[in-house]
Backbone as CSV, one residue per row, in Angstrom:
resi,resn,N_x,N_y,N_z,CA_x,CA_y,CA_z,C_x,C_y,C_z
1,UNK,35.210,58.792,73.934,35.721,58.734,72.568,34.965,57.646,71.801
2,UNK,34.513,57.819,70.433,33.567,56.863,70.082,34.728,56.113,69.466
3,UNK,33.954,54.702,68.907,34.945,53.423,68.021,35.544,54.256,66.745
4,UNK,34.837,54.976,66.169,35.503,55.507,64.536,36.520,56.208,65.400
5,UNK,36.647,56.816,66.271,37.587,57.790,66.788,39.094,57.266,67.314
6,UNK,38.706,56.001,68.146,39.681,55.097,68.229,40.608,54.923,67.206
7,UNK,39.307,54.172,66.461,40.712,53.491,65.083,41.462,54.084,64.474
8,UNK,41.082,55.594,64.623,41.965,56.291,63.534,43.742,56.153,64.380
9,UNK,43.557,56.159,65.414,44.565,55.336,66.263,45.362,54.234,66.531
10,UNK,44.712,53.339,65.683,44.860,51.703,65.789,45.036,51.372,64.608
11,UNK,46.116,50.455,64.535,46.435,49.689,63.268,45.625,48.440,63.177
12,UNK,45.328,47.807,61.895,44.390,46.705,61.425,44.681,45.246,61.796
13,UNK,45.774,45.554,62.948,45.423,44.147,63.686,44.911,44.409,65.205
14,UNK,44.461,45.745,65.165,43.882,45.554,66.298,42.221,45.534,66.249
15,UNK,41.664,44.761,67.174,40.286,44.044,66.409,39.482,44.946,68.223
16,UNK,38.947,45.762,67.674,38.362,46.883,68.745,36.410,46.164,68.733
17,UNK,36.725,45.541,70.233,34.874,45.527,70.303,34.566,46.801,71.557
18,UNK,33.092,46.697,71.243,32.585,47.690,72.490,31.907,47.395,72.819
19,UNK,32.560,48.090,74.338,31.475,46.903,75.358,31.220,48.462,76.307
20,UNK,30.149,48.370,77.077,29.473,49.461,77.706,30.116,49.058,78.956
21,UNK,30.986,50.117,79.596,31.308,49.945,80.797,30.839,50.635,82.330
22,UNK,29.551,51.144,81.706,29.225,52.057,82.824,28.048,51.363,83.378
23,UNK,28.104,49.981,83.083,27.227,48.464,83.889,27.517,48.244,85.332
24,UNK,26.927,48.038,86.257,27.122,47.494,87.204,28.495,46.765,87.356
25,UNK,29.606,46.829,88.506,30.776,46.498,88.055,30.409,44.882,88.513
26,UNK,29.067,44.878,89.949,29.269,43.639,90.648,27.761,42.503,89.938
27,UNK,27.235,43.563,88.732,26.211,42.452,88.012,26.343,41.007,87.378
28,UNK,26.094,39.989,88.027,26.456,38.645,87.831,26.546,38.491,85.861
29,UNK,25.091,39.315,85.924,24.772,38.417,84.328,25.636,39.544,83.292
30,UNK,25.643,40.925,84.055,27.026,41.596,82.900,28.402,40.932,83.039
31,UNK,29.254,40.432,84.237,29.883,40.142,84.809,30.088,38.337,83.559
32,UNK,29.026,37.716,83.667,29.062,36.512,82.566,29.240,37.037,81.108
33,UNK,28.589,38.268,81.165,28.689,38.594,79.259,30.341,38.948,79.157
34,UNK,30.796,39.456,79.954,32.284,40.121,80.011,33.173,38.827,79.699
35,UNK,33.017,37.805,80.895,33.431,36.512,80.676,34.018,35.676,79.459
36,UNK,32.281,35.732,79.103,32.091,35.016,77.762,33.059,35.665,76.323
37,UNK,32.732,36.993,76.450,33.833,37.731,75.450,34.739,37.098,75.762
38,UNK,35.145,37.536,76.732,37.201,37.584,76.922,37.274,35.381,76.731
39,UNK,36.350,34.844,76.981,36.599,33.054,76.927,36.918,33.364,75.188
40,UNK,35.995,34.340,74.164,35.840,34.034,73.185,37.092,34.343,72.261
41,UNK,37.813,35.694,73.027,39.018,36.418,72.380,40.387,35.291,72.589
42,UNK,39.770,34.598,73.419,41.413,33.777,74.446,42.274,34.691,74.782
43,UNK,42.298,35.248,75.531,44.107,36.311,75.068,44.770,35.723,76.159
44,UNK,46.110,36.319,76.094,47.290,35.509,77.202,47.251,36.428,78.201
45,UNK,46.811,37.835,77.750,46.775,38.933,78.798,45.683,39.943,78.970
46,UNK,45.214,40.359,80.562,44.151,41.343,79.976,44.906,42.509,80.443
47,UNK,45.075,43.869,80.092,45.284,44.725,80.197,44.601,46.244,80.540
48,UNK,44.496,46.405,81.969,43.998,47.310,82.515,44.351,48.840,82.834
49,UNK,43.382,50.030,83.066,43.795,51.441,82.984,43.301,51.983,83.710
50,UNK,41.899,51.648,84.284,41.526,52.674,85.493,40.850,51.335,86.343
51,UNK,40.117,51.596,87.359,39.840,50.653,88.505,38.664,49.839,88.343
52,UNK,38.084,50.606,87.424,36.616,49.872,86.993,36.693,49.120,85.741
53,UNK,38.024,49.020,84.922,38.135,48.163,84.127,38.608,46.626,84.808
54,UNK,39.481,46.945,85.899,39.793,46.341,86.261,39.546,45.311,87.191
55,UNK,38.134,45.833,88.165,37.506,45.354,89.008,36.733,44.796,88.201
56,UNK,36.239,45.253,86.675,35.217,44.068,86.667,35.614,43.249,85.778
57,UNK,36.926,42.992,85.302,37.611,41.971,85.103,38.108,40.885,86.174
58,UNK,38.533,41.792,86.834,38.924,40.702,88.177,37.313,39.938,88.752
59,UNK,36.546,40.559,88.657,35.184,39.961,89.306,34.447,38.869,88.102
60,UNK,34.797,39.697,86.860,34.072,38.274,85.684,35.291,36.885,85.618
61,UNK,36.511,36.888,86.395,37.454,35.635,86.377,36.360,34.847,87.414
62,UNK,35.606,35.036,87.572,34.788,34.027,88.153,34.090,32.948,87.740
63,UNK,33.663,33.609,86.518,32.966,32.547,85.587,33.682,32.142,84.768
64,UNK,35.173,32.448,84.468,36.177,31.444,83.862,37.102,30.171,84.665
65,UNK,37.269,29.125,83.433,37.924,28.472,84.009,39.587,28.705,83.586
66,UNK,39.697,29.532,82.845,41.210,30.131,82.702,41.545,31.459,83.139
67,UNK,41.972,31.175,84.256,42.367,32.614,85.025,43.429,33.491,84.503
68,UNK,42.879,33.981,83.455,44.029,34.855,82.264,44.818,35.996,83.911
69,UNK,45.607,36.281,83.547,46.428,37.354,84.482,46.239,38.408,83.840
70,UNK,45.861,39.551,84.841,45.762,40.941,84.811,46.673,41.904,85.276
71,UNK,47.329,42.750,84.204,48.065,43.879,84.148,47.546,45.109,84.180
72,UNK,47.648,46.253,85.136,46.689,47.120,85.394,47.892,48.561,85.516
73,UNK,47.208,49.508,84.593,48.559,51.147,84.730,48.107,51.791,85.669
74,UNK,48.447,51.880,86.637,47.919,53.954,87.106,48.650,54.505,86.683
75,UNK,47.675,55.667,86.451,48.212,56.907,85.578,48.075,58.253,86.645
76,UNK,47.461,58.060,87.195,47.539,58.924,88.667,48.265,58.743,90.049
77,UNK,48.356,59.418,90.869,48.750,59.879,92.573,47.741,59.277,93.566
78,UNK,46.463,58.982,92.769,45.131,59.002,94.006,45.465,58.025,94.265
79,UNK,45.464,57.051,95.863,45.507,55.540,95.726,44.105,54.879,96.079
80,UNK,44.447,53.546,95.317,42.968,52.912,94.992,44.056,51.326,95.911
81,UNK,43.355,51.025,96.705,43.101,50.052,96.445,42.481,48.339,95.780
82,UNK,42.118,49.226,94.940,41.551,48.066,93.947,42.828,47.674,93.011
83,UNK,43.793,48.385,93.232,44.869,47.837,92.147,45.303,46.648,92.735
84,UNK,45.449,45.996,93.902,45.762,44.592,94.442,45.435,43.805,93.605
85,UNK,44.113,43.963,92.692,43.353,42.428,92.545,44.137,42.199,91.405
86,UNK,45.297,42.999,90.703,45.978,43.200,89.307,47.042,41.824,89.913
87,UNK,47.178,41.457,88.398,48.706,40.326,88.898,50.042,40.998,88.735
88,UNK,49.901,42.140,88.195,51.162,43.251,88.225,50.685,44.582,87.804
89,UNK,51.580,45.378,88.832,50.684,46.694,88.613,51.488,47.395,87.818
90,UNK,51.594,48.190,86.936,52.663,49.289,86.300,52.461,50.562,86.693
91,UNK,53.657,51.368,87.119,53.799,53.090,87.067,53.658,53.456,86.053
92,UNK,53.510,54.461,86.100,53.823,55.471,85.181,55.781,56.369,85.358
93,UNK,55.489,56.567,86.574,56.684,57.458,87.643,56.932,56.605,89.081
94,UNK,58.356,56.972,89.297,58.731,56.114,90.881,57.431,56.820,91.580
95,UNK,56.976,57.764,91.875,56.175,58.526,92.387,54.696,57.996,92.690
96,UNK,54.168,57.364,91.514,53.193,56.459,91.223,53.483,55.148,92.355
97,UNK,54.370,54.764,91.371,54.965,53.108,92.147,54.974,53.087,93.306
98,UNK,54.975,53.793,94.661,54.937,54.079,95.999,53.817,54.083,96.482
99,UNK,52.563,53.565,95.571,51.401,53.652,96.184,50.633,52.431,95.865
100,UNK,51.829,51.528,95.015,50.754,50.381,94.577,51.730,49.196,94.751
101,UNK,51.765,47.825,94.789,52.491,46.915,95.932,53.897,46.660,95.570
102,UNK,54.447,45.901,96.419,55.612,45.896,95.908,56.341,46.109,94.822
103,UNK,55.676,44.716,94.025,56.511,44.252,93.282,55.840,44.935,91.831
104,UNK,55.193,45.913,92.321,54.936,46.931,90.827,56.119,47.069,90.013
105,UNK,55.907,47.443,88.671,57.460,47.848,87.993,56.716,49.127,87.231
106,UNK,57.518,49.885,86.401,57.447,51.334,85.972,57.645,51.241,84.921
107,UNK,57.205,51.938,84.294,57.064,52.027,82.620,56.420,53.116,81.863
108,UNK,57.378,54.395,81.951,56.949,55.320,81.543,56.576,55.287,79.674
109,UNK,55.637,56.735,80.274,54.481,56.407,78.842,55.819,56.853,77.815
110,UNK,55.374,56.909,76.363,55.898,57.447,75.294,55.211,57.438,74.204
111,UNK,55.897,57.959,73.122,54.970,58.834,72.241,55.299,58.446,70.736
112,UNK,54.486,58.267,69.868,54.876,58.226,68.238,55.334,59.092,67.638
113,UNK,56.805,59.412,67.440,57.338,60.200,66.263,56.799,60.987,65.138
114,UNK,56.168,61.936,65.100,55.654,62.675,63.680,56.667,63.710,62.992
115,UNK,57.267,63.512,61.378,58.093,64.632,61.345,57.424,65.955,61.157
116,UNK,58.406,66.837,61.977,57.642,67.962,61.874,57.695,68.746,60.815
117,UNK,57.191,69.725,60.577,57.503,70.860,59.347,57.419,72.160,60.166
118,UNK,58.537,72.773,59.458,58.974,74.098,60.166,57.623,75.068,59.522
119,UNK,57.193,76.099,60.391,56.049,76.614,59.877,56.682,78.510,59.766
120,UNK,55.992,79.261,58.664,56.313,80.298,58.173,55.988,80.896,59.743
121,UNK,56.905,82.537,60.534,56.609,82.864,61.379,57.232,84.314,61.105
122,UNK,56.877,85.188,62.440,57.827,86.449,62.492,58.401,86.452,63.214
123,UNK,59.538,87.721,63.648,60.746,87.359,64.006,60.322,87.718,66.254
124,UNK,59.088,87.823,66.477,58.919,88.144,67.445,59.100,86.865,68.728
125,UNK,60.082,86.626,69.538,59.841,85.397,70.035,58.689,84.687,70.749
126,UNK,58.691,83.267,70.322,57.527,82.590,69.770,57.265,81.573,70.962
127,UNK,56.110,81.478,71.689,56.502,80.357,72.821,54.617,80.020,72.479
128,UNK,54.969,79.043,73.483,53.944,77.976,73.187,53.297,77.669,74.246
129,UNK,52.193,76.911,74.637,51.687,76.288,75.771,50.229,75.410,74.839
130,UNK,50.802,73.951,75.339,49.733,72.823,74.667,49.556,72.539,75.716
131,UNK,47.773,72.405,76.153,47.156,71.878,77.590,45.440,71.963,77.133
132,UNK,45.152,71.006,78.464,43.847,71.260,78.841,43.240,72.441,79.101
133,UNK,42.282,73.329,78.787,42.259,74.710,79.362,41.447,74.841,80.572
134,UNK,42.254,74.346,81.395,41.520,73.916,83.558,42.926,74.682,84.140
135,UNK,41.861,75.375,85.200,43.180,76.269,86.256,44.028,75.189,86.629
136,UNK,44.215,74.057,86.765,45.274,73.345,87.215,46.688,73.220,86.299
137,UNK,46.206,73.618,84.651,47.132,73.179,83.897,47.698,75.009,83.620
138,UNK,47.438,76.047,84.644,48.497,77.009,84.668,48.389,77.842,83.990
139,UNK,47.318,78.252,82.562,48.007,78.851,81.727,47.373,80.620,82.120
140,UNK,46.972,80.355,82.952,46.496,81.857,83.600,47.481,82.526,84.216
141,UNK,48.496,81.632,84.650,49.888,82.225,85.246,50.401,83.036,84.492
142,UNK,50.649,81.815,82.785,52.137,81.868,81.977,50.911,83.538,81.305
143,UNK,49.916,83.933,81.730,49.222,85.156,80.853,50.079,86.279,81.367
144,UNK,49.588,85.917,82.981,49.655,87.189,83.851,51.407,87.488,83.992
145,UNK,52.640,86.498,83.723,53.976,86.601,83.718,53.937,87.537,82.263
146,UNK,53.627,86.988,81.536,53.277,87.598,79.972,53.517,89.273,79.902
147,UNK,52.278,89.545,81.154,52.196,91.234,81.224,52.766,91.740,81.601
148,UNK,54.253,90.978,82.465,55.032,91.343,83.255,56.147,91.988,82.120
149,UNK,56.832,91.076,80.945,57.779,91.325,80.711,58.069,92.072,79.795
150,UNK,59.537,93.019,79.216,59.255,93.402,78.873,60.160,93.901,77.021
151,UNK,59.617,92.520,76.394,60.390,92.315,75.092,59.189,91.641,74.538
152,UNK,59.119,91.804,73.462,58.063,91.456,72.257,57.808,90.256,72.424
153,UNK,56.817,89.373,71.950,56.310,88.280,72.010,54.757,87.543,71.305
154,UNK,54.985,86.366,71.194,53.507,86.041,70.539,53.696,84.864,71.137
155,UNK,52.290,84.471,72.022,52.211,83.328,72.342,50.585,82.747,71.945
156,UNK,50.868,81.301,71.406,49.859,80.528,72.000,49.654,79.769,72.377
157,UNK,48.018,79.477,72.887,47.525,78.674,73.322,46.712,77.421,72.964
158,UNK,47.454,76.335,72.568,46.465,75.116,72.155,45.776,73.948,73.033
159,UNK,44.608,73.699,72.719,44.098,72.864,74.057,42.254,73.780,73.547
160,UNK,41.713,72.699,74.597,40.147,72.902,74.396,39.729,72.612,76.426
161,UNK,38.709,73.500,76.708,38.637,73.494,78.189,37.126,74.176,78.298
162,UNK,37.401,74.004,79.674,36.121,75.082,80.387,36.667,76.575,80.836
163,UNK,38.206,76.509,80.593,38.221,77.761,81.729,38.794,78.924,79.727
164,UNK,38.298,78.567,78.696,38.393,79.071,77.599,37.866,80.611,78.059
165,UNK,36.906,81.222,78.405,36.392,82.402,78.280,36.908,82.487,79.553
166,UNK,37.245,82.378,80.649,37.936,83.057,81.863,39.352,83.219,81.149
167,UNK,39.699,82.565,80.439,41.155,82.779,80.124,41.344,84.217,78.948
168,UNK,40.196,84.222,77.933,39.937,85.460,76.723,39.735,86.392,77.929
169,UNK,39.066,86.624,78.782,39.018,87.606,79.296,39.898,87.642,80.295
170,UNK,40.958,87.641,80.524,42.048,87.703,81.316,43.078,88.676,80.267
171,UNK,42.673,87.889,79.233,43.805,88.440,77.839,43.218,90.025,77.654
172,UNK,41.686,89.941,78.084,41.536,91.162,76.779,41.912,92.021,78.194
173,UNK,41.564,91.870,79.390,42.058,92.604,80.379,43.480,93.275,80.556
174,UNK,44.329,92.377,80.504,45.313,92.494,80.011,46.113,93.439,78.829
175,UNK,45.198,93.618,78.116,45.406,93.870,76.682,46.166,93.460,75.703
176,UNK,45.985,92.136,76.030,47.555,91.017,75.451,46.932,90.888,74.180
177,UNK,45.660,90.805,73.655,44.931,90.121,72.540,46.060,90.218,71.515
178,UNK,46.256,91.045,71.402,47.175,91.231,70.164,48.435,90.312,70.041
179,UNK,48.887,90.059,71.199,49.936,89.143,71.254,49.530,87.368,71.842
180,UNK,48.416,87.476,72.229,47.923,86.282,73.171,46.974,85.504,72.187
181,UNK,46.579,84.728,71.585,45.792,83.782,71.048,45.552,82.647,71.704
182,UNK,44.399,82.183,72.229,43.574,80.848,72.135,43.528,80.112,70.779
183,UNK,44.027,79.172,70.769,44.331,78.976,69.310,43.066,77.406,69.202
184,UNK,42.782,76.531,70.557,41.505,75.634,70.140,42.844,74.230,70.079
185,UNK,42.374,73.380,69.067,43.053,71.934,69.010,43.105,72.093,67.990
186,UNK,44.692,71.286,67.342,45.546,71.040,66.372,45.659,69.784,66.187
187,UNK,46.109,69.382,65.194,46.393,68.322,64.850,48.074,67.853,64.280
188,UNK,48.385,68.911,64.221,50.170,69.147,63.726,50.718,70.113,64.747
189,UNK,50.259,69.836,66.301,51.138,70.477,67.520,52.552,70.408,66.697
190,UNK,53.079,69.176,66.426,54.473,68.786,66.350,54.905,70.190,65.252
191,UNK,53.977,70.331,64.628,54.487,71.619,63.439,55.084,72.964,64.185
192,UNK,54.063,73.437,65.223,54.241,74.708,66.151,55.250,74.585,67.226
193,UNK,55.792,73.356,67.730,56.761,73.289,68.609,57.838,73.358,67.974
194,UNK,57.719,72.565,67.007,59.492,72.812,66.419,59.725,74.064,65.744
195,UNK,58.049,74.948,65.445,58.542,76.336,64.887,58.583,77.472,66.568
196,UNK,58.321,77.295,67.554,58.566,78.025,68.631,59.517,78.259,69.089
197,UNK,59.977,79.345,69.842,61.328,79.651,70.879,61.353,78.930,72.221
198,UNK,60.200,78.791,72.250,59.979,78.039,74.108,58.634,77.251,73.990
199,UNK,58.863,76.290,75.272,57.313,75.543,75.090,57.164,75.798,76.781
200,UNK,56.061,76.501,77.312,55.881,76.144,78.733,54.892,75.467,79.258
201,UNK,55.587,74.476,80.346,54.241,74.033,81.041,54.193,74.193,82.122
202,UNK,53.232,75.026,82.801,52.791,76.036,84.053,52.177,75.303,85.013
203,UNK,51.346,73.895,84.803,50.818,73.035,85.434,50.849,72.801,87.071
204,UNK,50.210,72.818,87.692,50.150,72.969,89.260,50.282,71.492,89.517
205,UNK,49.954,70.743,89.007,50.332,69.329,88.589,49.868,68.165,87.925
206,UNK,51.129,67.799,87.644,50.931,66.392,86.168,51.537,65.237,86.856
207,UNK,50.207,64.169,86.462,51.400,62.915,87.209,51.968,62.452,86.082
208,UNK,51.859,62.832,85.111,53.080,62.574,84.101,53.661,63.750,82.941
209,UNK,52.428,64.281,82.552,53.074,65.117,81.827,53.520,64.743,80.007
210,UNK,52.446,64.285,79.375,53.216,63.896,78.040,53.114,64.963,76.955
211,UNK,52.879,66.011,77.182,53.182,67.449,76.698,54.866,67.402,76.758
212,UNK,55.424,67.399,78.123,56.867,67.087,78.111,57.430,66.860,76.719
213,UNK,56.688,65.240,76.670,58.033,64.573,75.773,57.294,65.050,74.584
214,UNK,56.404,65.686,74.124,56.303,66.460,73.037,57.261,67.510,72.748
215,UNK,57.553,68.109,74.049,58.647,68.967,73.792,60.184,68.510,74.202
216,UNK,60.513,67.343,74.337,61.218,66.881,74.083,61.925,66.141,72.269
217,UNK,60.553,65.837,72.068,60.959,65.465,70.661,60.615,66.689,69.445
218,UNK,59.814,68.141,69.846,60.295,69.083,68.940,60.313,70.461,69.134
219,UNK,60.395,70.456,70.728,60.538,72.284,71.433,61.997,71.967,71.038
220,UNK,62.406,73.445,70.885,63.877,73.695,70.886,64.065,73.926,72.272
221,UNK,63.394,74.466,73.425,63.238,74.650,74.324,61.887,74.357,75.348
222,UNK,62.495,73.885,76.110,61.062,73.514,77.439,61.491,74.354,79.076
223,UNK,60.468,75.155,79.205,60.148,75.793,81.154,58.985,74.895,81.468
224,UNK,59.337,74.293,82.789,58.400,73.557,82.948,58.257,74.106,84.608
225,UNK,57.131,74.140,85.386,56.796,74.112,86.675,57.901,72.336,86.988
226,UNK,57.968,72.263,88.473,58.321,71.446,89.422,57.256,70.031,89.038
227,UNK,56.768,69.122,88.252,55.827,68.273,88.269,55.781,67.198,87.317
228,UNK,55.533,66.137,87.491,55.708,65.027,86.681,57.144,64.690,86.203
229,UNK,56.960,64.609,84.812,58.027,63.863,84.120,59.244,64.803,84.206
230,UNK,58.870,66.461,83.982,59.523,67.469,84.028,60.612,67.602,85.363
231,UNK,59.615,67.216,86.350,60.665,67.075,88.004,61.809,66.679,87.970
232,UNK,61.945,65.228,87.287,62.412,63.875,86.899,64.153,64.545,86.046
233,UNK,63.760,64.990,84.965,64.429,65.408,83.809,64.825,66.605,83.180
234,UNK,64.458,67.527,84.015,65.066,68.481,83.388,65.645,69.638,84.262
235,UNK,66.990,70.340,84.156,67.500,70.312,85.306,67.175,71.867,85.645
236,UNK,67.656,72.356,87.079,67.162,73.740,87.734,66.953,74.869,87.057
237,UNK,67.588,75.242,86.293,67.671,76.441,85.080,66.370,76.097,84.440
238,UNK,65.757,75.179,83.915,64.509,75.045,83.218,63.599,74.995,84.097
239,UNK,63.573,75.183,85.181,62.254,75.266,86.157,61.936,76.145,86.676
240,UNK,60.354,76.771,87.204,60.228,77.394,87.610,59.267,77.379,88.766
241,UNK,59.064,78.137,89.649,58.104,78.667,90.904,57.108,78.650,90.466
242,UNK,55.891,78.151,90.640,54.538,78.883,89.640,53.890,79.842,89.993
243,UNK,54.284,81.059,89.763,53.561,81.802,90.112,54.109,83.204,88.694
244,UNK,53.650,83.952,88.455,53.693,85.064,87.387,54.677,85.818,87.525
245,UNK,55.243,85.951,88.914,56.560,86.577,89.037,57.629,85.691,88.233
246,UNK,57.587,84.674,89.119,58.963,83.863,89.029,58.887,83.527,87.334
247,UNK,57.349,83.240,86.820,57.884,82.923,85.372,58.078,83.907,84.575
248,UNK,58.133,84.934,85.448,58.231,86.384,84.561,59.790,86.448,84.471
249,UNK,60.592,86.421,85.130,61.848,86.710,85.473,62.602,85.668,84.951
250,UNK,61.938,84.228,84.948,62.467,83.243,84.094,62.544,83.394,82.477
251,UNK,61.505,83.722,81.722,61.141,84.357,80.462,62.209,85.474,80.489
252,UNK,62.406,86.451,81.161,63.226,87.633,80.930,64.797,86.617,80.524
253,UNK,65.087,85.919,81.606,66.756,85.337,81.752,66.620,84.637,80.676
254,UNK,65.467,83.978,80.005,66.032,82.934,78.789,65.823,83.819,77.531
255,UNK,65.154,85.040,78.081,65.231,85.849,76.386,66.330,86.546,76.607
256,UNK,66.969,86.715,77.267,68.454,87.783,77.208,69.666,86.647,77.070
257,UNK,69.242,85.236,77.569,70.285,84.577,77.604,69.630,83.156,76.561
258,UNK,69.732,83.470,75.847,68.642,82.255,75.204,69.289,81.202,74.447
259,UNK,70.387,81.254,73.786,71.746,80.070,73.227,71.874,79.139,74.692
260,UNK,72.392,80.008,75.866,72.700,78.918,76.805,71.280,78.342,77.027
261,UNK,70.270,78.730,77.051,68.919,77.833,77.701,68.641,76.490,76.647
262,UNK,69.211,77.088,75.493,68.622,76.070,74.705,69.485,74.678,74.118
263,UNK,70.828,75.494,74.703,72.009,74.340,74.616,71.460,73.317,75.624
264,UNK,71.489,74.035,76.963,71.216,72.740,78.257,69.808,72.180,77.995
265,UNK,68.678,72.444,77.248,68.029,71.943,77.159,67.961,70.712,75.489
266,UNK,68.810,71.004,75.088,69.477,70.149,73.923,70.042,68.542,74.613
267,UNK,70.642,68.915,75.422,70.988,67.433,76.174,70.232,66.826,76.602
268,UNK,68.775,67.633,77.013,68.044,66.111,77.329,66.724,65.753,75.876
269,UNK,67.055,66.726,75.110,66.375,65.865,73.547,67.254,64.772,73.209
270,UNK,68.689,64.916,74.000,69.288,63.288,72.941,69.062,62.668,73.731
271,UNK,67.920,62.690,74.764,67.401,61.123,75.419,66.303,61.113,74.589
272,UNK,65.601,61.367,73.980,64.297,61.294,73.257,63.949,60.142,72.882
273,UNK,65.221,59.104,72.716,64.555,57.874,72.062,64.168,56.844,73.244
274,UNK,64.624,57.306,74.705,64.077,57.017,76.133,62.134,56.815,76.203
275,UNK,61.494,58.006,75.231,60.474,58.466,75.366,59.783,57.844,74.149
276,UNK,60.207,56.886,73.396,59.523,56.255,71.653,58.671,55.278,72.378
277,UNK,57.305,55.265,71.704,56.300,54.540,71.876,56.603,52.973,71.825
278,UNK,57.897,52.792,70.501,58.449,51.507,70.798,59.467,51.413,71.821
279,UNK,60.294,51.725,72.388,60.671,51.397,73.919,59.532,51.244,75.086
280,UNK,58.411,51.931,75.156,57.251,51.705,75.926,56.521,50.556,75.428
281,UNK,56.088,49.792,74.406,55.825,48.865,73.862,56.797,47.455,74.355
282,UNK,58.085,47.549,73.961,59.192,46.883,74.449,59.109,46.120,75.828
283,UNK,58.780,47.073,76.619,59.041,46.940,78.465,57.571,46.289,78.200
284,UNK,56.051,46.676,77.792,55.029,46.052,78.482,54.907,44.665,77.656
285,UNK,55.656,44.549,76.236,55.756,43.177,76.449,56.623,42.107,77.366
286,UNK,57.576,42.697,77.849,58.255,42.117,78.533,57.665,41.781,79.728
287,UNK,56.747,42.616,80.697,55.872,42.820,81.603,54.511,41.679,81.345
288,UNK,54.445,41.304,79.995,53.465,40.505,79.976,53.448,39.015,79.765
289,UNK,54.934,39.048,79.042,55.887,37.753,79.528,55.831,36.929,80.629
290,UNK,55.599,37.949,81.652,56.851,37.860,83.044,55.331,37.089,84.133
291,UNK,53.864,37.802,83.325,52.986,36.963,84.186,52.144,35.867,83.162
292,UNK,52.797,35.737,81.755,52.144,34.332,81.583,52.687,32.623,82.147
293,UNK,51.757,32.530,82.395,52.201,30.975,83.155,52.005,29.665,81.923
């Protein structure tokens, strides 16, 4: 992601330098330039995200004489041992936390509020799927359940991938085109969820899942596979088997029965404010409190 791309992200007290991280992690004299920055920023905390930010932070505290403390997220399942050299590690999920040391603490992600706007539609029910377009994130399943069932429908697909033309030609095979769209990347998701009947996520697996709390804060309804945040929160009736049967038969029960799916899935939107970028903000200052000395 380049710097203009960032900021459109970042508010004007955040002061964004760039630094090339694909340097040698164990180069003395990159290792001093890193140093010298962070001597120049002072901060009380450095804040880490994958292993190579972190290792070569932990390796440039060499050439300081203020051993700032390092806070480091996994956002994945894989385990690294390089998260030790962190002075506190954060989860994402208990799931996470089981792989990194004790005294890790958890701090699930969350998301900025956008209001939505209801968008003009027809009366055909309307479901959704926002993802990466990679066989892992499912949506070749939620196609092939698609062909299974058998009540009207329009679904799409938002997200940008490699598996884009294996997926069009699945559709035209199918002969879904008419009902199936690749729809590419949006910028007002929040617009299409709150105008949809269902949001699914088919995913073979997410170690977190923040599609979820998208559809937490504007699906009227969420089917989610067994994975991530979804495992966690949302209860048996909203889950499914992944495979084209089972979400076929699931789709059938929530379109014949669709008030009750969307009631029980109403109770866990009034946790939504569980999932606000300021409650996640909240906890990692508190987290950053907890290792200044």
């Amino acid at each position: 992601m380049t710097n203009d791309k960032i900021k459109t992200y970042t508010s004007d007290k955040v002061n964004l330098i760039a630094v090339d991280f694909e340097k040698n992690r164990y180069n003395p004299i990159f290792l001093y330039k890193i140093a010298k920055i962070i001597k120049d920023i002072n901060p009380d905390v450095i804040h880490c995200h994958n292993t190579k930010e972190l290792e070569i932070m932990y390796n440039a505290r060499i050439f300081m004489k203020k051993k700032i403390p390092i806070v480091a997220t996994k956002h994945t399942l894989k385990a690294k041992k390089r998260y030790d050299k962190a002075d506190l590690c954060v989860a994402i999920l208990e799931d996470t936390k089981e792989i990194l040391k004790p005294n890790s603490i958890i701090i699930k992600n969350g998301m900025a509020y956008k209001e939505p706007k209801k968008l003009q539609r027809d009366d055909k029910f309307y479901i959704i799927s926002a993802s990466r377009l990679s066989p892992v994130k499912g949506n070749q399943i939620i196609i092939e359940a698609l062909s299974m069932v058998n009540f009207d429908f329009k679904f799409d697909i938002f997200g940008q991938g490699e598996q884009k033309d294996e997926l069009q030609n699945l559709i035209n095979s199918l002969n879904l085109q008419d009902k199936i769209t690749l729809q590419g990347f949006t910028d007002n998701l929040q617009d299409y969820l709150a105008s949809c009947d269902v949001q699914i996520i088919a995913s073979v697996f997410e170690p977190y899942g923040l599609t979820a709390i998208d559809g937490i804060y504007y699906s009227p309804l969420l089917l989610s596979t067994r994975t991530g945040i979804c495992a966690q929160i949302l209860p048996d009736e909203l889950i499914f088997e992944n495979s084209p049967e089972n979400l076929a038969i699931k789709l059938t029960q929530v379109y014949e029965n669709y008030d009750k799916y969307k009631e029980l899935f109403a109770k866990i939107k009034e946790t939504k404010d569980n999932f606000s970028i300021e409650k996640m903000a909240e906890k990692y200052i508190q987290a950053y409190e907890s290792v200044i000395k």
